[in-house]
Backbone as XML, in Angstrom:
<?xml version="1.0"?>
<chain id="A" units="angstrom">
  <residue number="1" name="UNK">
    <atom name="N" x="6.780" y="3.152" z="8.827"/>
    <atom name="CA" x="8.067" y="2.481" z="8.770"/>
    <atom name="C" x="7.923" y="1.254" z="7.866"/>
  </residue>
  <residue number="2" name="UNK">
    <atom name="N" x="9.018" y="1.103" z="7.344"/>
    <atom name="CA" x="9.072" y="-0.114" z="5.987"/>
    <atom name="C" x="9.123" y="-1.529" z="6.865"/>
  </residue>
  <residue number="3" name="UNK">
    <atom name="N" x="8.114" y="-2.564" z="6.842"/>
    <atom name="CA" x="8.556" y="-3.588" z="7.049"/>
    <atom name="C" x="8.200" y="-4.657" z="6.321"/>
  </residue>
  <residue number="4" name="UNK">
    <atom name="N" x="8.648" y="-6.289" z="6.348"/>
    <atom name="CA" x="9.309" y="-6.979" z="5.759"/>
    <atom name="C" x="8.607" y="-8.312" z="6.676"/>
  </residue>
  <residue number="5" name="UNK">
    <atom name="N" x="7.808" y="-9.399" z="5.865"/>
    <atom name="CA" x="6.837" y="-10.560" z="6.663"/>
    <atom name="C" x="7.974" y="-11.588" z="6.634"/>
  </residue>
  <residue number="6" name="UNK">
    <atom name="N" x="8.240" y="-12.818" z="7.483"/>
    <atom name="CA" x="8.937" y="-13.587" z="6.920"/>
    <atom name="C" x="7.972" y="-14.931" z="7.910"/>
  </residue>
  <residue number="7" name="UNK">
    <atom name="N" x="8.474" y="-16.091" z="7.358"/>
    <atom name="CA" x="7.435" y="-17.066" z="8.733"/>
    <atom name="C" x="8.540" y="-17.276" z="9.716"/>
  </residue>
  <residue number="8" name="UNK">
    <atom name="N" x="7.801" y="-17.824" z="10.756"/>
    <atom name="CA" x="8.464" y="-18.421" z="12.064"/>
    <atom name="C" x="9.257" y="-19.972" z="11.469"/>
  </residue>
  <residue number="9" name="UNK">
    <atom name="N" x="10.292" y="-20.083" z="11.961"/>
    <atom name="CA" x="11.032" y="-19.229" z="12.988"/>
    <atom name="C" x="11.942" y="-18.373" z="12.926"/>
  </residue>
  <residue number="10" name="UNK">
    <atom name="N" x="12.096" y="-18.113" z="11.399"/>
    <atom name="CA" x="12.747" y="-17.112" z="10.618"/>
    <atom name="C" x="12.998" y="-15.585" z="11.653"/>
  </residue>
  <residue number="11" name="UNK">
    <atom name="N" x="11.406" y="-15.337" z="11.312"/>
    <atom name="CA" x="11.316" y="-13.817" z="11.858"/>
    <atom name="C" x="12.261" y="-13.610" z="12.954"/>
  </residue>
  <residue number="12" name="UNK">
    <atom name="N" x="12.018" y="-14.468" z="14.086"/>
    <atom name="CA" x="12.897" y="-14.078" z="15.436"/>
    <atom name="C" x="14.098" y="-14.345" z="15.559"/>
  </residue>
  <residue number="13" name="UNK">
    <atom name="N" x="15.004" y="-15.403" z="14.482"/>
    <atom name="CA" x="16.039" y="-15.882" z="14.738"/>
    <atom name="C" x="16.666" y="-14.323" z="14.339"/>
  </residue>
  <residue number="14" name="UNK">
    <atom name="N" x="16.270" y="-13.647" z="13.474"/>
    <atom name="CA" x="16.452" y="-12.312" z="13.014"/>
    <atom name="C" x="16.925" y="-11.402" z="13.814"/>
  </residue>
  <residue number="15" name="UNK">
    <atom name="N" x="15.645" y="-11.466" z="14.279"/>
    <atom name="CA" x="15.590" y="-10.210" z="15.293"/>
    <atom name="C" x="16.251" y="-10.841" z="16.773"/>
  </residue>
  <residue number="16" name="UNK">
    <atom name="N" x="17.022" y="-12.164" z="16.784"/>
    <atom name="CA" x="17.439" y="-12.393" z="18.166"/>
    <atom name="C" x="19.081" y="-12.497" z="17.709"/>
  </residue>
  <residue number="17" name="UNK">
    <atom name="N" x="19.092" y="-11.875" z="16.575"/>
    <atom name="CA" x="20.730" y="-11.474" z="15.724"/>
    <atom name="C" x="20.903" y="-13.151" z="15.240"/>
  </residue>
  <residue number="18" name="UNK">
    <atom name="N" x="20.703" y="-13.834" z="15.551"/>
    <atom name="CA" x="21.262" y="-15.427" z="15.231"/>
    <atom name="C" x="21.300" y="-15.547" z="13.485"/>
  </residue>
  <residue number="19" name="UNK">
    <atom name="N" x="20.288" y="-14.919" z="12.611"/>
    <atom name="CA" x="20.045" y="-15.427" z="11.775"/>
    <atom name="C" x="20.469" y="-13.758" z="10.783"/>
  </residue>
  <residue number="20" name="UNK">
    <atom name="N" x="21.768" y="-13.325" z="10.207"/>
    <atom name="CA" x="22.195" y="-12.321" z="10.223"/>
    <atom name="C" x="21.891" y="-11.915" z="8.277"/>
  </residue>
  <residue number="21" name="UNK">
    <atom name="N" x="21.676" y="-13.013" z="7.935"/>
    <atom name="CA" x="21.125" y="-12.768" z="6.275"/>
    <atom name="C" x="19.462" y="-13.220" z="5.563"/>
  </residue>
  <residue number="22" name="UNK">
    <atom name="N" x="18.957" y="-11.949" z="5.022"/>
    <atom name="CA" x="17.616" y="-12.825" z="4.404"/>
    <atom name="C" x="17.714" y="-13.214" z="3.007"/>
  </residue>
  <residue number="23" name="UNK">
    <atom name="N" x="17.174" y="-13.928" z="2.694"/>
    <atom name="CA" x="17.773" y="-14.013" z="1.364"/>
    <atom name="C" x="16.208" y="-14.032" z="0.529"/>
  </residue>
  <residue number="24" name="UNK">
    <atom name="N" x="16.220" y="-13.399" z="-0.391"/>
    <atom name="CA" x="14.953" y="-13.167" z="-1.636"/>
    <atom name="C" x="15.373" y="-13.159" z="-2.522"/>
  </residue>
  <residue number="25" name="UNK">
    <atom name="N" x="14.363" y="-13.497" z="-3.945"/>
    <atom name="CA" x="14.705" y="-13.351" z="-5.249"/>
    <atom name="C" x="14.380" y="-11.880" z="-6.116"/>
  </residue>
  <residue number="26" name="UNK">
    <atom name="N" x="14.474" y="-11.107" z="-4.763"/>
    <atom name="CA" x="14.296" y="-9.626" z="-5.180"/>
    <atom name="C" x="15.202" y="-8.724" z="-4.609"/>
  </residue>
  <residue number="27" name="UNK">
    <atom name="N" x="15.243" y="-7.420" z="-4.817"/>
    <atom name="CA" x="16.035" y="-6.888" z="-4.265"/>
    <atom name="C" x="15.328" y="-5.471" z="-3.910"/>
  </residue>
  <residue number="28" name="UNK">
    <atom name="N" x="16.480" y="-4.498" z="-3.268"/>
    <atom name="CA" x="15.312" y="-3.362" z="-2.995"/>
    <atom name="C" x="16.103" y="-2.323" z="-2.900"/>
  </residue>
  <residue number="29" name="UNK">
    <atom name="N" x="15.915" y="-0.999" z="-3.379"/>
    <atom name="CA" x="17.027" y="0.088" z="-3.171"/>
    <atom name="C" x="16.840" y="0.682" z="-1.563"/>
  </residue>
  <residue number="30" name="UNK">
    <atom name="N" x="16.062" y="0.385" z="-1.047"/>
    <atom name="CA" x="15.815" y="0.536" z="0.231"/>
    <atom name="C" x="16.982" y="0.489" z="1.557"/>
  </residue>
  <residue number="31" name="UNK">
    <atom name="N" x="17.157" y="1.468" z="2.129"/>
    <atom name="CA" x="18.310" y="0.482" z="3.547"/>
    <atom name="C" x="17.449" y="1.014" z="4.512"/>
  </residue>
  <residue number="32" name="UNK">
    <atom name="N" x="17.835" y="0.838" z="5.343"/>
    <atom name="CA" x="17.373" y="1.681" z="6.936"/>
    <atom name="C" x="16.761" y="0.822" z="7.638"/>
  </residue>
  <residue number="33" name="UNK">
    <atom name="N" x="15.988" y="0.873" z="8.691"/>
    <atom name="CA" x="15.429" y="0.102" z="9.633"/>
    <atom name="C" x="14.266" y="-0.476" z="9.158"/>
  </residue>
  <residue number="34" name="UNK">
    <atom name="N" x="13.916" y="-1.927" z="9.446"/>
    <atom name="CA" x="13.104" y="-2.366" z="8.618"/>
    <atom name="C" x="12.271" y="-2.992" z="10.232"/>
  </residue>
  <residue number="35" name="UNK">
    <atom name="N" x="11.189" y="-3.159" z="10.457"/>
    <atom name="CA" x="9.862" y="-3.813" z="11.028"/>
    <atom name="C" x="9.639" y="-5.557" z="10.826"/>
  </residue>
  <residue number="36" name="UNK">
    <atom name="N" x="10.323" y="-6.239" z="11.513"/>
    <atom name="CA" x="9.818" y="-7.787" z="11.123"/>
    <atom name="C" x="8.744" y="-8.486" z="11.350"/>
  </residue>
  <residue number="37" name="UNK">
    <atom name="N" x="8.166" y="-8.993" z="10.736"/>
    <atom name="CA" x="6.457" y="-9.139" z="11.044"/>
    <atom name="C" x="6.709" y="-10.777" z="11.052"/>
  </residue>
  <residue number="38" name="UNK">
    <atom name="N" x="6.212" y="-11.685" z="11.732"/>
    <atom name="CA" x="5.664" y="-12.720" z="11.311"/>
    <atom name="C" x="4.630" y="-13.154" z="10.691"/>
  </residue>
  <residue number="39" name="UNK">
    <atom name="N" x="4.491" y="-13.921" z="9.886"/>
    <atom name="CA" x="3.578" y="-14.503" z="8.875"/>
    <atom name="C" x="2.625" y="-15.296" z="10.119"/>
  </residue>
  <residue number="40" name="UNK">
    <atom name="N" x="1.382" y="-15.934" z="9.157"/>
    <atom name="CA" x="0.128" y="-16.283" z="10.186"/>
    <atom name="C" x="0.632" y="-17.609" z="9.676"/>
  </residue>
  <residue number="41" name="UNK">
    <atom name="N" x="1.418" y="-17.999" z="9.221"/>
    <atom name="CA" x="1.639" y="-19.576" z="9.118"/>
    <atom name="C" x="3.173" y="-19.771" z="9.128"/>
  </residue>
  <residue number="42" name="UNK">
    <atom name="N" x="3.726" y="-20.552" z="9.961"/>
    <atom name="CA" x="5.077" y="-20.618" z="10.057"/>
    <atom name="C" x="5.336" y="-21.419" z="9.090"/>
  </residue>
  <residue number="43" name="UNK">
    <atom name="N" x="7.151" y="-21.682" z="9.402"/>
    <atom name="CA" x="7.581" y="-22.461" z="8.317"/>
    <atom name="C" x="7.287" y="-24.474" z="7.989"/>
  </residue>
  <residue number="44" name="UNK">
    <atom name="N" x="7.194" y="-24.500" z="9.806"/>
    <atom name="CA" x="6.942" y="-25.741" z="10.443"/>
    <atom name="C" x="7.629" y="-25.634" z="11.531"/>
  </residue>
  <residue number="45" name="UNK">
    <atom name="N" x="7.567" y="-27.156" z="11.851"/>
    <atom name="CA" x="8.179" y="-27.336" z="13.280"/>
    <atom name="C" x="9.735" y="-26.836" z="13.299"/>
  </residue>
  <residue number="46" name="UNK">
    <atom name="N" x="10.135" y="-26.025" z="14.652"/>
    <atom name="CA" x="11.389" y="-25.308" z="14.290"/>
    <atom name="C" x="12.146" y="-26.343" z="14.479"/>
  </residue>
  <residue number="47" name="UNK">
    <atom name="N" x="12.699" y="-27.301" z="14.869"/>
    <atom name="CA" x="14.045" y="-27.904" z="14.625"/>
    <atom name="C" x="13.838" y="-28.592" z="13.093"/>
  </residue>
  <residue number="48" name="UNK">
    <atom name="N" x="12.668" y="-28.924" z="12.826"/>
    <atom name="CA" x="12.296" y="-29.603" z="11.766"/>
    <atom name="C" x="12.508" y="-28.236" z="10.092"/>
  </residue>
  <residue number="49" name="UNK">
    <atom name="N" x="12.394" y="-27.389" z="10.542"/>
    <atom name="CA" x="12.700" y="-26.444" z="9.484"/>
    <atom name="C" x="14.412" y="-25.942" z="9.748"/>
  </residue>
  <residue number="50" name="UNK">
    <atom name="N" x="14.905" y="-25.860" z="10.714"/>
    <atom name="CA" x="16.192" y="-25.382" z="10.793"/>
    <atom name="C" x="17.086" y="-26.706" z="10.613"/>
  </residue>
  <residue number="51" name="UNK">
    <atom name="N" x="16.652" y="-28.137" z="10.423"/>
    <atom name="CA" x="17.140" y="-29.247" z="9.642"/>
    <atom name="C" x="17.427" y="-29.734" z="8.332"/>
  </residue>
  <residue number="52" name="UNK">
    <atom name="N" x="16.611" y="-28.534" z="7.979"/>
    <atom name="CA" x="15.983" y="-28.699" z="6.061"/>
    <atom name="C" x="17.847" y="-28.313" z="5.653"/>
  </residue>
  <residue number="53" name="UNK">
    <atom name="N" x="17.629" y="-29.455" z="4.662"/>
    <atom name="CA" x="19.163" y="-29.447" z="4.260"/>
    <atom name="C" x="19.271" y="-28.274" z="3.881"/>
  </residue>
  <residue number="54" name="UNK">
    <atom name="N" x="18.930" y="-26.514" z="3.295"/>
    <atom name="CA" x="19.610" y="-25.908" z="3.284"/>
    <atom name="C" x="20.796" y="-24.939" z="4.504"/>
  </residue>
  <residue number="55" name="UNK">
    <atom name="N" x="19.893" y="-25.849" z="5.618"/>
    <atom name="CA" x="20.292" y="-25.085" z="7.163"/>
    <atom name="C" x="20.848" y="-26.031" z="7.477"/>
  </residue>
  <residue number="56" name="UNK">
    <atom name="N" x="21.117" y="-26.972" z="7.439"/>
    <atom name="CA" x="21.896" y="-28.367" z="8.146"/>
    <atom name="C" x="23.309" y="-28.234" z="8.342"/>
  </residue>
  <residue number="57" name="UNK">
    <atom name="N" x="24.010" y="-27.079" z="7.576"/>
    <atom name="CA" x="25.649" y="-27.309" z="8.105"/>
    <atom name="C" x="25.693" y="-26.037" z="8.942"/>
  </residue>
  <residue number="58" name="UNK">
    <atom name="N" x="24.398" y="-25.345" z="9.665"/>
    <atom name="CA" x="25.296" y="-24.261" z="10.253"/>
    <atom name="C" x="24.889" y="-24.815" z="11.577"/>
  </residue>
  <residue number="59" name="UNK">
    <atom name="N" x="26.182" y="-24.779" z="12.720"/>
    <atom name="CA" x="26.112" y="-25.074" z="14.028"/>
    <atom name="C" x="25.300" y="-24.341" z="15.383"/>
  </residue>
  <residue number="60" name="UNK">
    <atom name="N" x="24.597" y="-24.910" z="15.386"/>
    <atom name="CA" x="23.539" y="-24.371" z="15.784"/>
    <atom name="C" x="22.975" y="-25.466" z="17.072"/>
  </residue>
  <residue number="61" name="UNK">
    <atom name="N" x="22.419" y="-24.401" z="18.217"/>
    <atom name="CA" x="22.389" y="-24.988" z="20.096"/>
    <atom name="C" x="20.949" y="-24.815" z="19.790"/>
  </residue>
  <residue number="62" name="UNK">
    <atom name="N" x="20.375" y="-25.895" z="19.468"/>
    <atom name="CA" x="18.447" y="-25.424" z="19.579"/>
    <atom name="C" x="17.965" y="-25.712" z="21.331"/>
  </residue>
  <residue number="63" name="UNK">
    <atom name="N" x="18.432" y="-25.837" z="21.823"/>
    <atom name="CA" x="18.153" y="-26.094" z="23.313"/>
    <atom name="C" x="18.134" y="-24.562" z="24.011"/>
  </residue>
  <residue number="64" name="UNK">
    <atom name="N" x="18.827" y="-24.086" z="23.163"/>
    <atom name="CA" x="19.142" y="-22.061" z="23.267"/>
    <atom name="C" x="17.625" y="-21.713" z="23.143"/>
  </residue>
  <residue number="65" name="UNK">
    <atom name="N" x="16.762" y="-22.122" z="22.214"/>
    <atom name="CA" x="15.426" y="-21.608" z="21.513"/>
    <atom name="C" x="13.955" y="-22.567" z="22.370"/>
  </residue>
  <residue number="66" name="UNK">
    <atom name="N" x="14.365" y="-23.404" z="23.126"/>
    <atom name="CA" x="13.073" y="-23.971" z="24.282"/>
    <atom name="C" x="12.405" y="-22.963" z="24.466"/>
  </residue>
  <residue number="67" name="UNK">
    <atom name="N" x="13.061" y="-22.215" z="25.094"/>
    <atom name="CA" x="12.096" y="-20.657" z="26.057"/>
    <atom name="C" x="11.858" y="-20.074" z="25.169"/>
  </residue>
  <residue number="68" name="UNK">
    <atom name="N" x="12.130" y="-19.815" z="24.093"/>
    <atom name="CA" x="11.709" y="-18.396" z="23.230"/>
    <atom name="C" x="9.933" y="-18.753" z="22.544"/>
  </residue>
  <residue number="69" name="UNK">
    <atom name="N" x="9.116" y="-18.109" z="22.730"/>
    <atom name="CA" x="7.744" y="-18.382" z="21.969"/>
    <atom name="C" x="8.048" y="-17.839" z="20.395"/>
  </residue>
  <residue number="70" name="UNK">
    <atom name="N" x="7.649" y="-18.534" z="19.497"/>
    <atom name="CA" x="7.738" y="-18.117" z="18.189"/>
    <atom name="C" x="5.924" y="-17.233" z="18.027"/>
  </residue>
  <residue number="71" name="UNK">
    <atom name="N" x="6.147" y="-16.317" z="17.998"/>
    <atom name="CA" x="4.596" y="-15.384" z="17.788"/>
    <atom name="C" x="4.523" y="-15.140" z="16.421"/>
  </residue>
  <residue number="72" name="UNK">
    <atom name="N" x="3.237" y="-15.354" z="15.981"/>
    <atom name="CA" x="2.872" y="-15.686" z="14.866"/>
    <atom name="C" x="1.644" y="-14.252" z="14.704"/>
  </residue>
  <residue number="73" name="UNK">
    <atom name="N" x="1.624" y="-13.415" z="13.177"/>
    <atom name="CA" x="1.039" y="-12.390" z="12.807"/>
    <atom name="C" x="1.146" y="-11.444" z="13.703"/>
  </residue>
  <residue number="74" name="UNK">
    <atom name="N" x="2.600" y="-11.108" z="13.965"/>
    <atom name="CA" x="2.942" y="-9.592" z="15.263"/>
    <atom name="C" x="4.295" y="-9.280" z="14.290"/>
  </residue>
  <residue number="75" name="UNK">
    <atom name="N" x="3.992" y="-8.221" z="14.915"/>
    <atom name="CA" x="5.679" y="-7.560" z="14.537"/>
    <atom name="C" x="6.689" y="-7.547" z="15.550"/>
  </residue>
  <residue number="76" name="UNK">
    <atom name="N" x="7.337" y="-8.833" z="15.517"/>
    <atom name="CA" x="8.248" y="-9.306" z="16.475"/>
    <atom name="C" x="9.438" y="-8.707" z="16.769"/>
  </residue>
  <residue number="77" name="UNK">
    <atom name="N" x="10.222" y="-7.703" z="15.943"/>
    <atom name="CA" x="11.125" y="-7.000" z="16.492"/>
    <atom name="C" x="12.005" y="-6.006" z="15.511"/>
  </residue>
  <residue number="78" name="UNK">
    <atom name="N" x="13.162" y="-5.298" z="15.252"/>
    <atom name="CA" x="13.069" y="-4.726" z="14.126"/>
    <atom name="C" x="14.908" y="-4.633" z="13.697"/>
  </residue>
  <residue number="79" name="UNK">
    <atom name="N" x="15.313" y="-4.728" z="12.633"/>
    <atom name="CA" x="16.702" y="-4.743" z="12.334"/>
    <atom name="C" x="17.302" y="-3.738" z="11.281"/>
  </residue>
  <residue number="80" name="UNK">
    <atom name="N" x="18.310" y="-3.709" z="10.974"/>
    <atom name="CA" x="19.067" y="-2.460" z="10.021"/>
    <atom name="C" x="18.999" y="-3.692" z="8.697"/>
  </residue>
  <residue number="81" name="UNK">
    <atom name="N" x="18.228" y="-3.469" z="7.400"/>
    <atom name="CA" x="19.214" y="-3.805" z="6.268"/>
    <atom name="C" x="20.019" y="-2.583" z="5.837"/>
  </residue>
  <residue number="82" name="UNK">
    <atom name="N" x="21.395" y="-3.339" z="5.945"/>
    <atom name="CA" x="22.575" y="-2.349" z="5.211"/>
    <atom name="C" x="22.967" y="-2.499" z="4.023"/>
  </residue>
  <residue number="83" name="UNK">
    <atom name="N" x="22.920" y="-3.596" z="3.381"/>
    <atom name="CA" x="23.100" y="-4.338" z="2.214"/>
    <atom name="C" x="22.068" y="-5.127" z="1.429"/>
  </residue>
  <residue number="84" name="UNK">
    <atom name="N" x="22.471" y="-5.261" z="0.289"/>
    <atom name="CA" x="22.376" y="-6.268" z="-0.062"/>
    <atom name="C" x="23.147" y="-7.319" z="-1.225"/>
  </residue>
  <residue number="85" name="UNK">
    <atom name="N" x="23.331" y="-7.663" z="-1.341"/>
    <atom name="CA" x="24.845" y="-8.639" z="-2.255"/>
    <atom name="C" x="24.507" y="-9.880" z="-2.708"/>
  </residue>
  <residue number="86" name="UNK">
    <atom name="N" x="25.321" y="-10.223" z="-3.743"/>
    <atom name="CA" x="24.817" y="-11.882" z="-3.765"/>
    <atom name="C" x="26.157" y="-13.013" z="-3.742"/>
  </residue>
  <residue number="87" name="UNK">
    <atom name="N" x="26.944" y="-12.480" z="-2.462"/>
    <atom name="CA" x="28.388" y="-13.024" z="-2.041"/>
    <atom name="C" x="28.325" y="-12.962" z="-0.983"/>
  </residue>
  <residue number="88" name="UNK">
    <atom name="N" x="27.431" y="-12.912" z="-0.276"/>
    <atom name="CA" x="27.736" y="-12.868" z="1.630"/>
    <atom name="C" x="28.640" y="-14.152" z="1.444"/>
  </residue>
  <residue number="89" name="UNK">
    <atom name="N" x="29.181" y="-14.308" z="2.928"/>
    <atom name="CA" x="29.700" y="-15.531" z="3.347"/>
    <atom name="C" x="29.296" y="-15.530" z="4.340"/>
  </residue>
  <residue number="90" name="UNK">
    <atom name="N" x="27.911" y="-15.600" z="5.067"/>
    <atom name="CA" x="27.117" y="-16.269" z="5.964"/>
    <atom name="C" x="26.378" y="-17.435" z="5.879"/>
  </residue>
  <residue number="91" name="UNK">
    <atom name="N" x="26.616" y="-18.293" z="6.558"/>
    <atom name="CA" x="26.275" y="-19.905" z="6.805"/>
    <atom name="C" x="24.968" y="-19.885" z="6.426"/>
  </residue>
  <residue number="92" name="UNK">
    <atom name="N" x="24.019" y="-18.485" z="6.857"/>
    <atom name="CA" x="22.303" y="-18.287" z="6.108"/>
    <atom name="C" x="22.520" y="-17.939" z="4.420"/>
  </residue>
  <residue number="93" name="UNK">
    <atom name="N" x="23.557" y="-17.618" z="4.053"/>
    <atom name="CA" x="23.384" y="-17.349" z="2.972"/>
    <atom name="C" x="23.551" y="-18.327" z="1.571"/>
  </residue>
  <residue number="94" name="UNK">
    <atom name="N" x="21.860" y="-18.052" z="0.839"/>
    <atom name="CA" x="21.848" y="-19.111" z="-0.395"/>
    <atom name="C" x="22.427" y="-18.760" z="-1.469"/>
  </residue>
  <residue number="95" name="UNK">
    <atom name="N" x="23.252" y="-19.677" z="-2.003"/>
    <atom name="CA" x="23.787" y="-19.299" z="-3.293"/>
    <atom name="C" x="22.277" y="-19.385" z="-4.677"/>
  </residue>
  <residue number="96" name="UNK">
    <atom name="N" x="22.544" y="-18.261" z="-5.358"/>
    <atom name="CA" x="21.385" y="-17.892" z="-6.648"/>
    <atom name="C" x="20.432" y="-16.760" z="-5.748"/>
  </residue>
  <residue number="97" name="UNK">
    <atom name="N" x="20.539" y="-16.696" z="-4.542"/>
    <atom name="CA" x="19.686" y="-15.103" z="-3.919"/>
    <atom name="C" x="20.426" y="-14.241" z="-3.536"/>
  </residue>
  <residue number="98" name="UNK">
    <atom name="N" x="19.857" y="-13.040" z="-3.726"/>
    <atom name="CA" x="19.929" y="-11.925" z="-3.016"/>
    <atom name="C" x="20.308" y="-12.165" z="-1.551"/>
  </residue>
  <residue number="99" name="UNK">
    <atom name="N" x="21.327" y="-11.638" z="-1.177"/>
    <atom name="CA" x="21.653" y="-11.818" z="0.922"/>
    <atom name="C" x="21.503" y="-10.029" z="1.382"/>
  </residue>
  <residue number="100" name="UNK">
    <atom name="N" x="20.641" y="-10.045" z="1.923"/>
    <atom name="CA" x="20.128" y="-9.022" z="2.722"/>
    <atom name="C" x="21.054" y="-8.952" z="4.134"/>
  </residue>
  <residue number="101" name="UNK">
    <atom name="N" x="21.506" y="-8.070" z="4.426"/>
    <atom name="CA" x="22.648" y="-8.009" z="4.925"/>
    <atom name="C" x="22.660" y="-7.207" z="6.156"/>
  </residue>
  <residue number="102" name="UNK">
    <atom name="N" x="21.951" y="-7.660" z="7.449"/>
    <atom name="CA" x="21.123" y="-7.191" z="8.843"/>
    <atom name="C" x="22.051" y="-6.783" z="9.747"/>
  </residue>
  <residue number="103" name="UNK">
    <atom name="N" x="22.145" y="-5.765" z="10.254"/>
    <atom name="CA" x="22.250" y="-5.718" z="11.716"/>
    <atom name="C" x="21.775" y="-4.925" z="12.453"/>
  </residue>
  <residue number="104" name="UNK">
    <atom name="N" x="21.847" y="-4.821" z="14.064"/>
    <atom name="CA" x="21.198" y="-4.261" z="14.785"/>
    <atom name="C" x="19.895" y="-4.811" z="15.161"/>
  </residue>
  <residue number="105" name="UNK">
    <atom name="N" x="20.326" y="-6.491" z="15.609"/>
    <atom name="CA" x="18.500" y="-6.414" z="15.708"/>
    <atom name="C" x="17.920" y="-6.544" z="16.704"/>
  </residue>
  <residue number="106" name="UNK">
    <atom name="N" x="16.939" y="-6.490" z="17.082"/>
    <atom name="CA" x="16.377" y="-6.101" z="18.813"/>
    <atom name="C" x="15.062" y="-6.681" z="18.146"/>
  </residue>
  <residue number="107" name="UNK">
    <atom name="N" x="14.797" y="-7.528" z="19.185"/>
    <atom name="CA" x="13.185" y="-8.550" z="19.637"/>
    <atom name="C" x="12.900" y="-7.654" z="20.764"/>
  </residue>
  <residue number="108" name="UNK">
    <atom name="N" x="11.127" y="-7.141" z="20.544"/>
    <atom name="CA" x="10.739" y="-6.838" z="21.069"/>
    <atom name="C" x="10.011" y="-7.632" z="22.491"/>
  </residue>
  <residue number="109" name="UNK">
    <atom name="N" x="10.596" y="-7.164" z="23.357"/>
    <atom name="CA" x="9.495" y="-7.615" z="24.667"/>
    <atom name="C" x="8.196" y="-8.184" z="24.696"/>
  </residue>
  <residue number="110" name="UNK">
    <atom name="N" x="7.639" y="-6.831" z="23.815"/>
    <atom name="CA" x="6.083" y="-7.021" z="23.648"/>
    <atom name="C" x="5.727" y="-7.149" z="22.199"/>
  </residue>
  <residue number="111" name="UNK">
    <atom name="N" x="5.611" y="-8.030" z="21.475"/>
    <atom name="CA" x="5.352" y="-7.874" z="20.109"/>
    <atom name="C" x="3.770" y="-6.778" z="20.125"/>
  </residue>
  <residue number="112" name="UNK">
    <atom name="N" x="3.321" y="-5.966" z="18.534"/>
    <atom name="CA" x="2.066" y="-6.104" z="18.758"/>
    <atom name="C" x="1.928" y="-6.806" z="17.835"/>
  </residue>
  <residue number="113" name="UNK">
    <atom name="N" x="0.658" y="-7.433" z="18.171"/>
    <atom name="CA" x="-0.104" y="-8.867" z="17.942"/>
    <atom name="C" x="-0.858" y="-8.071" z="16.474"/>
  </residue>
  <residue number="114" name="UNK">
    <atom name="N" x="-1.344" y="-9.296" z="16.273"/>
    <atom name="CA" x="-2.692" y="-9.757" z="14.973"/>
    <atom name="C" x="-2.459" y="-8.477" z="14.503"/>
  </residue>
  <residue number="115" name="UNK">
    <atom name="N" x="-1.175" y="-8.575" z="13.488"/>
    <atom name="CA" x="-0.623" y="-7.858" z="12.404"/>
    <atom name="C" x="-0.831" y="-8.366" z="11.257"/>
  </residue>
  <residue number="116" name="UNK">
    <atom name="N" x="-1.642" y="-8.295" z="10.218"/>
    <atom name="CA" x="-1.756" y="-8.660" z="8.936"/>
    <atom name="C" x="-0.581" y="-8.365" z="8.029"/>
  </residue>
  <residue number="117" name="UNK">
    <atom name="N" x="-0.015" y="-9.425" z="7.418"/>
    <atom name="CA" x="1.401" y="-8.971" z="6.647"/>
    <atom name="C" x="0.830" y="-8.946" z="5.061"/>
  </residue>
  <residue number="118" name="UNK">
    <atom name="N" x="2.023" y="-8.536" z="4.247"/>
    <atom name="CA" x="2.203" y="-8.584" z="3.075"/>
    <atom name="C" x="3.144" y="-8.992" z="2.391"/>
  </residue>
  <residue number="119" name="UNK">
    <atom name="N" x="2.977" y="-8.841" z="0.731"/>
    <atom name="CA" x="4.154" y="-9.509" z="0.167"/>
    <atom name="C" x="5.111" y="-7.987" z="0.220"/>
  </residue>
  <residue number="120" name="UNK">
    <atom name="N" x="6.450" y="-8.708" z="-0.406"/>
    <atom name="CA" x="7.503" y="-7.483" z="-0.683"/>
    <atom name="C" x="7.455" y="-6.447" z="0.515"/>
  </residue>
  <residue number="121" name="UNK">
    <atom name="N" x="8.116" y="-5.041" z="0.660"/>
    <atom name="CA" x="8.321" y="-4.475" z="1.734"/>
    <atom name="C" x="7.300" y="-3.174" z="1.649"/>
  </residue>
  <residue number="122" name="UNK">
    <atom name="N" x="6.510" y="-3.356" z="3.156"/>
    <atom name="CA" x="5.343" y="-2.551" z="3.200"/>
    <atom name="C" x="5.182" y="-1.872" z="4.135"/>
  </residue>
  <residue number="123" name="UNK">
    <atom name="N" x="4.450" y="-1.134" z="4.304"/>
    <atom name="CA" x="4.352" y="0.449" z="5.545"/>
    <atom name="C" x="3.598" y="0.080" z="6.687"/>
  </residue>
  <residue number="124" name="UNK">
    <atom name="N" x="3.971" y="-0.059" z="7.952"/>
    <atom name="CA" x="3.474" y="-0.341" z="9.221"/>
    <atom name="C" x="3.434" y="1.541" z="9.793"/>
  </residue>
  <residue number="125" name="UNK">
    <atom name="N" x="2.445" y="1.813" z="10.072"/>
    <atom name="CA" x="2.171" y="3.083" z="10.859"/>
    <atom name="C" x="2.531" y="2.542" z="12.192"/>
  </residue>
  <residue number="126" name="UNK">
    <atom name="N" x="2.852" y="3.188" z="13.110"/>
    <atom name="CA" x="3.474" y="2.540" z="14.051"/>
    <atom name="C" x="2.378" y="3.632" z="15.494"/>
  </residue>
</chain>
């Protein structure tokens, strides 16, 4: 199955539907169900990365995200890209990228762990 590394806290906001666009400077003829992996190094501290002025105007309850563990090098859960465009009108979406265009996403219960990721979109045997 095709999946797709991104860092914490990215990966899960994903897969916990909150975070409904990815945005890259690539694109992919690819759709279907994609595998979200977390990276072995996050982005930083999560309120401190979901502050970074490109995230600062979307309204957002971080008191929602206390309980959630951000797991780091697992494949944390898995979503539909259906699209991709460079006109979303999602509050995640950067103007000059590609908006990858998600749904369906489900966080797994049990991630599995000490998953080595890659760049661009790559094959998890499952």
């Amino acid at each position: 199955m095709k999946a797709l590394t991104l860092k914490q806290p990215f990966a899960t906001l994903i897969c916990l539907g909150i975070k409904d666009v990815e945005n890259r400077s690539w694109q992919t003829a690819y759709r279907g169900k994609l595998l979200i992996h977390s990276s072995t190094k996050p982005y930083g501290n999560l309120k401190d990365s979901l502050l970074i002025e490109k995230y600062d105007h979307i309204d957002f309850e971080y008191e929602k995200l206390d309980s959630i563990e951000f797991i780091n090098s697992a494949i944390v859960g898995e979503v539909e890209l259906i699209d991709i465009v460079t006109d979303s009108t999602s509050p995640w979406a950067q103007q000059g990228k590609y908006h990858w265009l998600l749904k369906d996403p489900l966080l797994y219960e049990h991630p599995i762990l000490n998953v080595k990721g890659h760049l661009n979109l790559w094959k998890f045997n499952m």
